[in-house]
C-alpha positions as CSV (number, residue, x, y, z in Angstrom):
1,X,7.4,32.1,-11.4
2,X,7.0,28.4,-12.2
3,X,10.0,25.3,-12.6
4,X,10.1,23.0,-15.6
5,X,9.6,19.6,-14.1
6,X,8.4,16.3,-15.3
7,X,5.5,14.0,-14.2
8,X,4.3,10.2,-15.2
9,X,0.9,10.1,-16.6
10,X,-1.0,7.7,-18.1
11,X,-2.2,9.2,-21.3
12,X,-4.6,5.9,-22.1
13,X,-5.1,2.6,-21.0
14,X,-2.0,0.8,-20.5
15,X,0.4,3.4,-22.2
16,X,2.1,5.9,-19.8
17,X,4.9,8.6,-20.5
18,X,7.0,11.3,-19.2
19,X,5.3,14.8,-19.5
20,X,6.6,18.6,-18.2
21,X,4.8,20.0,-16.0
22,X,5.3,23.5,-14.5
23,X,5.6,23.4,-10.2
24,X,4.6,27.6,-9.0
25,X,6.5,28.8,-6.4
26,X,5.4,27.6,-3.1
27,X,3.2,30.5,-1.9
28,X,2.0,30.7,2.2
29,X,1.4,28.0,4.3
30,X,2.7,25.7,1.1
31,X,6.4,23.6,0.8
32,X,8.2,23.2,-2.6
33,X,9.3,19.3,-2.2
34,X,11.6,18.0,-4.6
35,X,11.0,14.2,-5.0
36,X,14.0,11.4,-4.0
37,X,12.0,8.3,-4.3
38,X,8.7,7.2,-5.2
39,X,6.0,3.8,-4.3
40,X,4.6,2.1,-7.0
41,X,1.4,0.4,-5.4
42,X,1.3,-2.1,-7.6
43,X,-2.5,-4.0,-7.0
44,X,-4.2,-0.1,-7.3
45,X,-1.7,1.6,-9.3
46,X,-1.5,-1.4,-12.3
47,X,-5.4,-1.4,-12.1
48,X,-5.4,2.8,-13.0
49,X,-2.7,1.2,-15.8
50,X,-4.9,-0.8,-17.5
51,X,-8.3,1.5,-17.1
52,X,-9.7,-0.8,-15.1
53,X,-11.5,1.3,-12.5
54,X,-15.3,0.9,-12.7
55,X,-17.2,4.4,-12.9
56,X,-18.9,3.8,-10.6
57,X,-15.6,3.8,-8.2
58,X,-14.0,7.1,-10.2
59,X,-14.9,9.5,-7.3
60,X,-14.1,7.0,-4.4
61,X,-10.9,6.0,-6.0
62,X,-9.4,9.6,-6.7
63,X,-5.7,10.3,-5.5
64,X,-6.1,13.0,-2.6
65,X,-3.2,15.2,-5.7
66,X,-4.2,13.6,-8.9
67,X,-4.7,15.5,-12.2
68,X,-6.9,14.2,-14.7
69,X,-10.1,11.8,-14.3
70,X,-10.3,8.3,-15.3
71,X,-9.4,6.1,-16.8
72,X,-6.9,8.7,-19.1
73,X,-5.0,10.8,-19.4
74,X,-4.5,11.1,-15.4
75,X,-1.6,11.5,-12.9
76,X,-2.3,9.0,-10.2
77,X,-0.1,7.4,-7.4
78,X,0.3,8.2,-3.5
79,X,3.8,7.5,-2.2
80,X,6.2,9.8,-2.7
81,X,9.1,10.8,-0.4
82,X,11.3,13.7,-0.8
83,X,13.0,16.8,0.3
84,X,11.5,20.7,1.0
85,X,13.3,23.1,-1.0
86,X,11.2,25.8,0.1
87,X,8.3,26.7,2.5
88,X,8.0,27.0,6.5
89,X,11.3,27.3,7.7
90,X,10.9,24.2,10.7
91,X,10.0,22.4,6.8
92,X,13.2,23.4,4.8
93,X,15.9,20.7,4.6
94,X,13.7,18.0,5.9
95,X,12.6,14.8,3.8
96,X,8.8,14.7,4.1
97,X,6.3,11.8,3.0
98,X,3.1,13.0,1.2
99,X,0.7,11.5,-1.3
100,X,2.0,13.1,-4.4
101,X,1.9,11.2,-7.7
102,X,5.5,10.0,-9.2
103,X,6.6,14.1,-10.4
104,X,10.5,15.4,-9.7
105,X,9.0,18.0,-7.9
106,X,5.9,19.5,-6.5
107,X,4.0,22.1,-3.9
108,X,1.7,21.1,-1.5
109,X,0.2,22.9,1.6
110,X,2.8,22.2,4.1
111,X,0.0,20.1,6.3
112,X,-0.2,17.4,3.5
113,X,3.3,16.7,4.5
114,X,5.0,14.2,6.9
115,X,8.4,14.6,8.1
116,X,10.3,11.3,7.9
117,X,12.2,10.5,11.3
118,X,15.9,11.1,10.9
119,X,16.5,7.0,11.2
120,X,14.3,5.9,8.7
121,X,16.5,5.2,5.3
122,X,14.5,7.4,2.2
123,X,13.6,4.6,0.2
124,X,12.0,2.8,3.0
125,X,9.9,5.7,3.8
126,X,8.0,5.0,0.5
127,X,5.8,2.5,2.8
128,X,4.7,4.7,4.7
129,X,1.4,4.5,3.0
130,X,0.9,1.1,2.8
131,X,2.1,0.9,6.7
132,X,-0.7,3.2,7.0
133,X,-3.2,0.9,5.5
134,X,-1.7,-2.1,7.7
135,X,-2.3,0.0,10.7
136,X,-5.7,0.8,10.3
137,X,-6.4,-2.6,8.9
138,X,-4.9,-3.5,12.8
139,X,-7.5,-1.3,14.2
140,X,-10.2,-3.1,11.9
141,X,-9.1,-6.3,12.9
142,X,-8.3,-6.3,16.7
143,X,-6.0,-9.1,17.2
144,X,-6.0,-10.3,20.6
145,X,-3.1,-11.9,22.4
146,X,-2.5,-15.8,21.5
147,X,-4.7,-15.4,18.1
148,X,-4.2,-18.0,15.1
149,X,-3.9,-15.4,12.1
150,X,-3.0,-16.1,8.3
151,X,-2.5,-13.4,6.1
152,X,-3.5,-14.5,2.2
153,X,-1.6,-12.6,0.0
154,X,2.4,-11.6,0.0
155,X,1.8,-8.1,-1.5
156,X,2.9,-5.3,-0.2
157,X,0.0,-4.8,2.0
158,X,-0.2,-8.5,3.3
159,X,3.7,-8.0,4.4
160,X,3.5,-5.0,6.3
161,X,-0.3,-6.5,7.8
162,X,2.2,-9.5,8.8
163,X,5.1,-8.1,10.2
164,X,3.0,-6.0,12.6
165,X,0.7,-8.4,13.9
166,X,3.4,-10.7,14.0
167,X,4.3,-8.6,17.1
168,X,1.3,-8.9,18.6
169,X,2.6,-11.1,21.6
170,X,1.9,-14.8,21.7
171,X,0.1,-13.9,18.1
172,X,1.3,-16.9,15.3
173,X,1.3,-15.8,12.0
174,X,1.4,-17.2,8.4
175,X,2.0,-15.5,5.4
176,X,0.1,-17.6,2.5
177,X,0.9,-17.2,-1.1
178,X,0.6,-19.0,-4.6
179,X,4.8,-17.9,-5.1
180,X,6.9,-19.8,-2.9
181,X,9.6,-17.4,-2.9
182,X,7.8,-15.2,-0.8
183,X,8.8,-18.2,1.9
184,X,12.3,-15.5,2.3
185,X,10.1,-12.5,2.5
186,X,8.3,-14.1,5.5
187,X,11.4,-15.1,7.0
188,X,13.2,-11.7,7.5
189,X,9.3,-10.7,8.2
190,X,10.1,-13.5,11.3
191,X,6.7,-14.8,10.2
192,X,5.7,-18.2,9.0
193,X,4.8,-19.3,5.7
194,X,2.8,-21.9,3.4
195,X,2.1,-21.8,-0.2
196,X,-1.5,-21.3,-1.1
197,X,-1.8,-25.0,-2.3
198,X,-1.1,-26.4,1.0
199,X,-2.2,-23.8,3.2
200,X,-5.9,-25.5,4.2
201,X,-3.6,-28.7,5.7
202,X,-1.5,-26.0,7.1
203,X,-2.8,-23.3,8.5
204,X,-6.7,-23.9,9.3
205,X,-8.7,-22.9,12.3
206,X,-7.7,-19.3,12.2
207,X,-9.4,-17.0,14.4
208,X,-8.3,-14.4,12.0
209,X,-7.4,-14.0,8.2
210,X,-6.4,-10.7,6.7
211,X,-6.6,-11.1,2.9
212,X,-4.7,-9.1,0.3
213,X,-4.7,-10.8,-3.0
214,X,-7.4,-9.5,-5.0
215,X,-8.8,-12.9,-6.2
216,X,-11.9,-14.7,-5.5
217,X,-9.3,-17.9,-4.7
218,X,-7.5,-16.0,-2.2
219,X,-11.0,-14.7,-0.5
220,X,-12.5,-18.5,-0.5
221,X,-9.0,-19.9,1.0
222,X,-9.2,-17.1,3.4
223,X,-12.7,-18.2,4.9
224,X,-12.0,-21.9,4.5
225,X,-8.9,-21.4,7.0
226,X,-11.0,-20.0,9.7
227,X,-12.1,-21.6,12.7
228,X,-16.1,-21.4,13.6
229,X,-17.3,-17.7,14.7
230,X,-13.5,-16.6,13.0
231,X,-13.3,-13.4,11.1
232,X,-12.0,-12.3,7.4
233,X,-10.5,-8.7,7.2
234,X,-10.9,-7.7,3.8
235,X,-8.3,-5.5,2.3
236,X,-8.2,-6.2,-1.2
237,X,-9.5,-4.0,-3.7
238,X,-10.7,-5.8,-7.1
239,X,-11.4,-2.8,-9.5
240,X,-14.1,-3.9,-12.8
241,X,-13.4,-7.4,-11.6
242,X,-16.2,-9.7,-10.4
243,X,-15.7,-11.7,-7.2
244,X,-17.3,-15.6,-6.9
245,X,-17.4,-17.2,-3.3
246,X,-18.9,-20.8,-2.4
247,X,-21.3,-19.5,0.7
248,X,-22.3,-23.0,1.7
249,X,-20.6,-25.6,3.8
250,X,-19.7,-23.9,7.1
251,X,-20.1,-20.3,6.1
252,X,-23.4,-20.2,7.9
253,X,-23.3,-22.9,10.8
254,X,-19.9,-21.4,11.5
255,X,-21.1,-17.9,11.9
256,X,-18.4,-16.6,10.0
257,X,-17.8,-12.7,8.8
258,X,-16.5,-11.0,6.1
259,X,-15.0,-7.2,7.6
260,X,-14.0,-4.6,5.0
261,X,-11.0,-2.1,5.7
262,X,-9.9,0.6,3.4
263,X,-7.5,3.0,4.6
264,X,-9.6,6.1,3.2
265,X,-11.5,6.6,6.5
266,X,-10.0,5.6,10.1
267,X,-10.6,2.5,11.6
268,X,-14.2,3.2,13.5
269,X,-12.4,1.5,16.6
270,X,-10.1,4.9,16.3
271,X,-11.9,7.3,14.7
272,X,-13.2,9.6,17.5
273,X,-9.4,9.4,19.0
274,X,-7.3,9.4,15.7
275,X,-6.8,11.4,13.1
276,X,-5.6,10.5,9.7
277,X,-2.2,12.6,10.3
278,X,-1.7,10.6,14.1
279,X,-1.9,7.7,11.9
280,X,0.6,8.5,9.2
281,X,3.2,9.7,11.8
282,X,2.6,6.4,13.6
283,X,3.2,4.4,10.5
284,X,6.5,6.7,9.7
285,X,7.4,5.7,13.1
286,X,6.9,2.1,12.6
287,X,9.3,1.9,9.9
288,X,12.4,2.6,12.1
289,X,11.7,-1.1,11.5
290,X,14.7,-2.6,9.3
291,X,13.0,-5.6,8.6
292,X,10.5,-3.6,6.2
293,X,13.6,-3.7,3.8
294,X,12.9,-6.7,2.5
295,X,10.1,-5.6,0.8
296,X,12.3,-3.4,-1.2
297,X,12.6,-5.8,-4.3
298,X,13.2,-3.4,-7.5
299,X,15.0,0.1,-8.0
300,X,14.5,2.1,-11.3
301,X,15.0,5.7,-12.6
302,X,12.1,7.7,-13.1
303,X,13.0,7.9,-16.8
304,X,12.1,4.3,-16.8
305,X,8.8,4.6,-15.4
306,X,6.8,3.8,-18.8
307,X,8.1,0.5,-19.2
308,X,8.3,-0.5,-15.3
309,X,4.6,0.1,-15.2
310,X,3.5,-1.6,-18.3
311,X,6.2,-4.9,-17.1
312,X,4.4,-4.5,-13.7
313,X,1.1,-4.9,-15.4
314,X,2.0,-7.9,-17.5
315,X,3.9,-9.4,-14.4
316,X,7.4,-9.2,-16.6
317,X,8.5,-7.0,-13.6
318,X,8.3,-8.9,-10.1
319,X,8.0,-7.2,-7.8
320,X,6.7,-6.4,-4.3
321,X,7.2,-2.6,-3.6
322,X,9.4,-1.4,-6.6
323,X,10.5,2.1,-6.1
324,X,11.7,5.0,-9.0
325,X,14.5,6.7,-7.8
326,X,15.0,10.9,-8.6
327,X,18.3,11.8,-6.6
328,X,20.1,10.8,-3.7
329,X,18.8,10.5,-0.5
């Protein structure tokens, strides 16, 4: 027995639509979810849009449920939020998390679920994944108590990195980005802010930079705002495009470094203590959080989706995390 649903694909590059799709009944062990909100992750997700993931990054960059291979036609995207209609009974009537692409409804095993705390609004709980990727960017990054730390990109990943290191106590933080409207983000993130242009008069002699932007710019501001022996986590994911750093000046005689994180594996620091679902129900909990609200900046209805992704790829959409509403919740 199957339901006539509908799912967003991108049927080549830079042209997406609505399809049907048909959703089995949920059979054991599996939970029938039907979707309230979904995430757009706009840096990977506008990348998929416009076909530009290398090949040689197809594999690595697969959605744990997408359908299709790259670059088109695929279904691709990872934060979805919704409630089970069917499945385990402890499962039925709650609203789960999972890393489903943007479909009205869908059956997964019931273990590729999370449930979302009773206090955590629905449309927040789209985060969650990016909270993730902030948390185990934390683990990468160890920031210790008193730290300098700039964080180069106001993205949705840079703001959640920010708001949770910002509670790191004694830790002072600076969100830096080339928009300065982001200055309000950071301020109901209670973190500071500079624009990228004055950032290096700013914000220099970091002991830590998380960077987020995706841009050769952002990378080189991030390792000219450290202080000697300081480290760079690097979060930013740059698809086909190629990356161009100045390695001289104090690169060397400062002994600087260049970390990568990427949420696909746990944080080595964690690994032989956490597992991947410990650190989704961790980021779930962290968004009890109201302030991650402000990241919230655009509501559409899924029947929109075509031309919120193509206005997200040409930047005629701002946004920071812009969600696609199904129902209520």
């Amino acid at each position: 027995m199957f339901s006539a649903e509908r799912a967003f694909w991108l049927v080549a590059p830079s042209v997406g639509e609505i399809r049907p799709v048909d959703v089995p009944a949920p059979g054991p062990g599996e939970v029938l979810v039907r979707t309230l909100h979904s995430g757009i992750s706009r840096g990977t997700e506008t990348l998929v849009f416009e076909g530009r993931v290398p090949p040689s990054q197809y594999a690595a960059m697969r959605a744990p449920f997408q359908d299709g291979d790259f670059p088109a036609p695929v279904k691709y995207g990872y934060l979805s939020v919704g409630i089970v209609e069917d499945g385990p009974a402890q499962l039925v009537g709650r609203r789960v998390f999972s890393l489903f692409p943007h479909q009205t409804a869908y059956v997964v095993p019931a273990g590729a679920v999370a449930v979302v705390p009773d206090d955590v609004p629905s449309a927040r709980a789209v985060l969650a994944g990016t909270v993730e990727t902030a948390v185990n960017a934390l683990w990468d990054a160890a920031p210790l108590v008193g730290d300098k730390v700039a964080v180069v990109g106001g993205g949705m990943v840079g703001c959640c990195v920010a708001r949770l290191v910002g509670r790191v106590p004694g830790v002072h933080v600076t969100l830096v980005d080339l928009d300065p409207a982001r200055a309000e983000v950071a301020e109901a993130l209670e973190v500071g802010f500079a624009t990228s242009a004055l950032a290096a008069d700013h914000v220099a002699g970091c002991d830590l930079v998380v960077h987020t932007s995706a841009t050769s710019a952002g990378l080189q501001l991030s390792l000219d705002l450290l202080a000697a022996e300081g480290t760079v986590v690097e979060l930013s994911w740059y698809g086909d495009g190629e990356v161009r750093l100045s390695l001289g000046g104090s690169f060397h005689s400062g002994r600087l470094r260049i970390h990568a994180s990427q949420v696909g594996e746990v944080a080595a620091a964690r690994r032989s203590r956490r597992t991947r679902s410990d650190r989704l129900a961790l980021a779930l909990d962290l968004l009890r959080d109201p302030a991650f609200d402000a990241l919230i900046t655009g509501r559409s209805r899924f029947e929109q989706l075509p031309e919120v992704m193509a206005g997200l790829a040409k930047g005629s959409v701002p946004a920071i995390c812009h969600t696609i509403d199904y129902g209520e919740g």
